[in-house]
C-alpha positions, -999 to +999 in steps of 0.1 A: -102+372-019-116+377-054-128+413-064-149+426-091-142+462-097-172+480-116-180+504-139-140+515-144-120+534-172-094+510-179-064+522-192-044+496-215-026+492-247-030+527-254-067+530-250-093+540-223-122+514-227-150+517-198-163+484-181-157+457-153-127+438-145-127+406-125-102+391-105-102+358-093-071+338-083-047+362-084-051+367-117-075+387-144-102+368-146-126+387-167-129+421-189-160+434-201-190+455-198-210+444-172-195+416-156-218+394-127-212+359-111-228+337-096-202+332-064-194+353-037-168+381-044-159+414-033-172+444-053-158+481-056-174+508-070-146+523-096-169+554-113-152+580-123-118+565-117-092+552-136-076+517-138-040+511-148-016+482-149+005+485-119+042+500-125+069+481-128+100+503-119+134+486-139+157+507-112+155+513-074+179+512-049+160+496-015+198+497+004+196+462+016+217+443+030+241+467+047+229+503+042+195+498+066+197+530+079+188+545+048+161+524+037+151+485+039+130+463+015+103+464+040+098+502+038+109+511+000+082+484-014+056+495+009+067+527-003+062+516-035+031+501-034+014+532-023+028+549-055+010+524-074+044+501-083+036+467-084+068+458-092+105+468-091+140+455-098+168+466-074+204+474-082+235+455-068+254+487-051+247+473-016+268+463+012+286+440-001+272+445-037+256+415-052+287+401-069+277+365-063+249+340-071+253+332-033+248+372-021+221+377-051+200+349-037+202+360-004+183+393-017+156+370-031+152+355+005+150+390+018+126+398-006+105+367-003+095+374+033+095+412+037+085+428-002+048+437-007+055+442-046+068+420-071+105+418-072+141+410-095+177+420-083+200+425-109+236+407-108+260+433-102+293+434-118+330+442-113+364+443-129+370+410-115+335+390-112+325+383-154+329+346-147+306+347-120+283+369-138+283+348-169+267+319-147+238+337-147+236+325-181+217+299-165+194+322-143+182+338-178+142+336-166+152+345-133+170+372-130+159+409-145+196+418-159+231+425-154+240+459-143+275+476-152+282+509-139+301+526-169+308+555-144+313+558-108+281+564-083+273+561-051+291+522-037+318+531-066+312+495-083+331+512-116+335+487-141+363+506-167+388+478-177+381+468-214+384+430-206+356+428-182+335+449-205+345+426-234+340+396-220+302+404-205+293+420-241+304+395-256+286+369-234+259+373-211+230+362-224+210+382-195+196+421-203+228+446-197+216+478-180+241+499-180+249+536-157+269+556-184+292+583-170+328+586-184+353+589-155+382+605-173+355+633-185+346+641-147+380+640-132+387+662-156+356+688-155+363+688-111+398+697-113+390+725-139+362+738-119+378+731-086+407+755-094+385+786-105+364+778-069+373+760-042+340+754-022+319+740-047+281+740-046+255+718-059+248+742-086+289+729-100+276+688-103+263+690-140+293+710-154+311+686-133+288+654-146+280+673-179+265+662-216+298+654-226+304+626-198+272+607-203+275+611-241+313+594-244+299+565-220+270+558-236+282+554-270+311+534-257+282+508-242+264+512-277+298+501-297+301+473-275+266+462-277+264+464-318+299+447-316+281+420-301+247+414-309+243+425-270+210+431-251+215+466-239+193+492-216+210+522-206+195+540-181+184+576-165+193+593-200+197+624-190+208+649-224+200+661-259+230+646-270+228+611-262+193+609-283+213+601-313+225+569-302+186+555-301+160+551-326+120+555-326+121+534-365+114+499-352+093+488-333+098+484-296+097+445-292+126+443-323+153+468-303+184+456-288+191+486-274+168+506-255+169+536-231+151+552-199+141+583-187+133+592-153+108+613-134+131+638-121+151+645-151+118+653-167+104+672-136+138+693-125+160+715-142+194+729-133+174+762-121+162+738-092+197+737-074+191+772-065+161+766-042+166+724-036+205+726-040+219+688-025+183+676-023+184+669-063+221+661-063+221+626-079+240+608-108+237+613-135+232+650-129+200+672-132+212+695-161+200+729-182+163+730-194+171+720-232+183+691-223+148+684-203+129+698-232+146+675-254+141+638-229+105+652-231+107+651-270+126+620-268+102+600-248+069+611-266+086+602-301+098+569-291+138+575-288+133+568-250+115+534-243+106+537-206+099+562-178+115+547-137+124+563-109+156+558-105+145+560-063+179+560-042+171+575-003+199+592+017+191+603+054+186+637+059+216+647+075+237+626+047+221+652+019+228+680+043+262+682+040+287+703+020+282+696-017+314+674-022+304+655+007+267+653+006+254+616-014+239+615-045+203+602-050+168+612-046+140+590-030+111+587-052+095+555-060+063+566-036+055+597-062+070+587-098+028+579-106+014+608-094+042+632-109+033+618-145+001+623-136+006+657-130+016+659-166-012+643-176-037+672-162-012+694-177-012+683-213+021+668-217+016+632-219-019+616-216-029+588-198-025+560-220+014+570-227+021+567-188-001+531-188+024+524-215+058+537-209+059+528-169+041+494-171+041+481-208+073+492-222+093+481-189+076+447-195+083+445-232+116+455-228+127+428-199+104+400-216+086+403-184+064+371-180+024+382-175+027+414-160+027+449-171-008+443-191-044+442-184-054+410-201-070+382-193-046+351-179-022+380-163-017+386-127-037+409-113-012+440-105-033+473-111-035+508-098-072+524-091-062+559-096-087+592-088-077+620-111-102+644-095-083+642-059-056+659-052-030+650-032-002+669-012+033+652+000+043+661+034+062+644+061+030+626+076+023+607+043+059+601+029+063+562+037+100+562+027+121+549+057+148+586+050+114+606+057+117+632+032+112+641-006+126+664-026+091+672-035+075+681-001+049+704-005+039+698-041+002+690-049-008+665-071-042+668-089-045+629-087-046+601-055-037+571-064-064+548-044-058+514-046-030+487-057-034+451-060-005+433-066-011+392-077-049+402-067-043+411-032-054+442-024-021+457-008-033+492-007-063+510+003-066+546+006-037+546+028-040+517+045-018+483+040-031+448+040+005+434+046-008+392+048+002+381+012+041+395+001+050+400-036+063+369-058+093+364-079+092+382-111+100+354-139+109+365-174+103+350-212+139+348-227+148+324-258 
C-alpha cells in the first residue's frame, strides 16, 4: 500500500519543515509542499503532528534463543514498534551466546519470520572465539558490529585476557561495541562494602559498579582502539569521568570512537533506588545526579553521539528478589521515544536533537545503508508522533512479554501514533498490522 501523509511537521536533519511526504514502494517517494498524484493511494491527515525518522536502537536484548521466558523477538519488536523503533540491533548474551557464524545466522532466521522492525545481531565474542569473529571480516555489510563485554553482565560473556582483546583490535574490520566495566575494580568495591554490611541493597550497586569501574575499562578499550586504528562504540556511558575520553571537535562522520547514552541513565538517579530499588538495578549502574547532569551536558555538546535504550526484560519475580540475587536490566525499548519526548515538552532537548541522536547519529555511526533519514530514495521507516496527547504506561498497554516497566504510572505529554517500517504501516494507534516483517539491516563499509 502506498500512503501519502499530508500537511505534517517533518522533523529531519535538524529542522522542522511543514509539508507532504509520499511513500510508494517501500520507500520515500516524494517531499514537498503539497504533494497529489494521479494514482490511487492511501491518505492521512498528519495536522498538527509531528513526523520523525523511525529509531534505530544500536542495543537491545530480545532474549532469544534460550531465555523465552523473559522476552522473544516476536514480543520485544512489536514492543518496539509501538515505541516508534524501526529498527534495532540485538546483543549476543543469549543462550548459547552468538559465538558462531552458524548460531548468529540462526538469529537472522528467527528474525526473518517473527521481527516487525528492522533488524542486525551483533557477533558476540569470547576469550576463545577471535578467529571465528574475525570471519566476519567477510560479513562487514552484514552484520551491525562485534560486541566485547569489557566487564561482566548478565550471561557473564567477560572477555579480560589481553590476547583476545589484542587480536580483535587489532583486526576486525567490523564496528567494536564495547560494555566497559573493570572486574578487578568491582570485586574489589563488593568485598569492601560486603564486610561493613552483609545484606546489601540495591541502593550498594553503584558504589559497588562505581565511576571508577567504568572509567578504567573504558579507557583501556580507548588505548586499544587508538593503538589500532580501531572502529570503536562504547556504550551506556554512564559518568562525568569517562567524558574525557570523547571529543565534540570533529565532526561526527570523521570519529573512530564514539559513545552512547541511554534513556535511563538520563531519566534516573541513584535517589531512585529508594522508591524503585531492583527495578532500576542494571549494568552499568544508575549513579549520583552529577554524573546525570553531566551525560546531559555530554550529549547536548556532542561528547556523546547517540541516545538507545539499552532494553534488557527480567520477569517480575527474577527482579523481585534479594539485591545480590535479583538480575540486572530494565525493559524499555516500548518508551525510550516518548521519555525524550518528555524532555522535549520540558525544555531540555528539542525535537530535532532526539530526530538526530536516536535515528541519524545511530545511522551515521554504523554506516547504516538508507535508513535513519527522511530523504527521498530511503526506506520509508517513520514515526507520526502527537505531542498534544498524553499518554500513561500501565500494565494494559505495556507490550513487553515481562509485563512491567520500571516506569508504570508515568504520563507522557506525547503518543506516539503511527510507525511505518519499509512503508508498511506496522502500527496504528495501538493496533498492529503484522502481514509484512522487518528486513535485514545492510550497512555501507569501505
Amino acid at each position: 500500500m502506498d500512503y501519502i501523509i499530508k500537511d505534517v511537521q517533518i522533523v529531519n536533519e535538524n529542522a522542522i519543515i511543514p509539508g507532504d511526504v509520499l511513500i510508494k514502494n517501500g520507500r520515500i517517494e516524494k517531499i514537498s509542499k503539497n504533494i497529489s498524484v494521479p494514482y490511487r493511494v492511501t491518505e492521512l491527515n498528519a495536522k498538527g503532528e509531528f513526523l520523525l525518522p523511525g529509531l534505530i536502537d544500536d542495543q537491545v536484548h530480545f532474549r532469544e534463543p534460550g531465555l523465552t521466558q523473559k522476552a522473544t523477538i516476536y514480543t520485544e519488536a512489536k514492543a518496539a514498534v509501538a515505541g516508534g523503533v524501526t529498527s534495532f540491533m540485538e546483543m549476543p548474551n543469549t543462550k548459547p551466546p552468538a559465538f558462531t557464524e552458524e548460531l548468529l545466522e540462526d538469529k537472522y532466521t528467527i528474525a526473518s519470520k517473527d521481527a516487525l522492525a528492522n533488524y542486525s545481531f551483533y557477533m558476540g565474542t569470547s576469550n576463545d572465539n577471535a578467529e571465528e569473529v574475525l570471519k566476519m571480516n567477510k560479513k562487514k555489510d552484514l552484520v551491525c558490529g562485534v560486541k566485547i563485554f569489557m566487564g561482566s553482565s548478565t550471561g557473564n560473556l567477560l572477555v579480560d585476557q589481553p590476547r583476545a582483546l589484542e587480536k580483535i583490535f587489532g583486526n576486525s574490520e567490523l564496528l567494536i561495541a564495547t560494555h566497559c566495566e573493570d572486574e578487578t575494580r568491582i570485586h574489589e568495591n563488593y568485598a569492601r562494602i560486603k564486610n561493613s554490611k552483609p545484606i546489601l541493597e540495591a541502593a550498594d550497586h553503584p558504589l559497588i559498579r562505581d565511576a571508577e569501574a567504568c572509567y578504567l575499562s573504558s579507557s583501556k578499550a580507548v588505548a586499544y582502539a587508538k593503538k589500532y586504528g580501531s572502529r570503536l562504540h562504547i556504550l551506556h556511558i554512564t559518568t562525568e569521568k569517562e567524558l574525557d575520553l570523547f571529543t565534540n571537535t570533529i565532526p561526527r562522520n570523521d570519529k573512530k570512537i564514539t559513545a552512547e547514552v541511554c534513556v535511563h541513565h538520563l531519566h534516573f538517579t541513584s535517589d531512585d533506588y529508594a522508591s524503585l530499588g531492583n527495578l532500576i538495578k542494571c549494568n552499568p549502574a544508575i549513579k549520583a545526579a552529577e554524573n546525570k547532569d553531566a551525560l546531559w551536558k555530554g550529549l547536548l555538546d556532542g561528547h556523546l553521539d547517540l541516545i538507545a535504550t539499552d532494553h534488557a526484560p527480567h520477569n517480575w519475580d527474577e527482579k523481585n528478589q534479594p539485591y545480590e540475587k535479583a538480575f540486572a536490566g530494565l525493559p524499555l525499548v516500548q518508551h525510550g521515544l516518548q521519555l525524550m519526548l518528555h524532555y522535549v515538552a520540558a525544555g531540555k532537548i528539542s525535537i530535532e536533537m532526539v530526530a538526530d541522536k536516536m535515528s541519524h547519529a545511530v545511522a551515521d555511526c554504523f554506516q547504516i545503508k538508507e535508513r535513519g533519514y527522511i530523504r527521498e530514495g530511503y526506506f520509508a521507516d517513520l514515526v507520526l508522533v502527537d505531542m498534544h496527547k498524553s499518554y500513561t504506561i500501565s500494565k494494559e498497554n505495556i507490550l513487553y512479554k515481562c509485563g512491567w516497566s520500571p516506569l508504570e504510572g508515568f504520563t507522557f505529554p506525547a503518543t506516539i501514533t503511527n510507525t511505518f517500517v519499509n512503508g508498511n504501516r506496522v502500527y496504528e494507534n495501538g493496533m498492529f498490522d503484522e502481514s509484512h516483517k522487518g528486513m535485514r539491516m545492510q550497512f555501507e563499509r569501505g
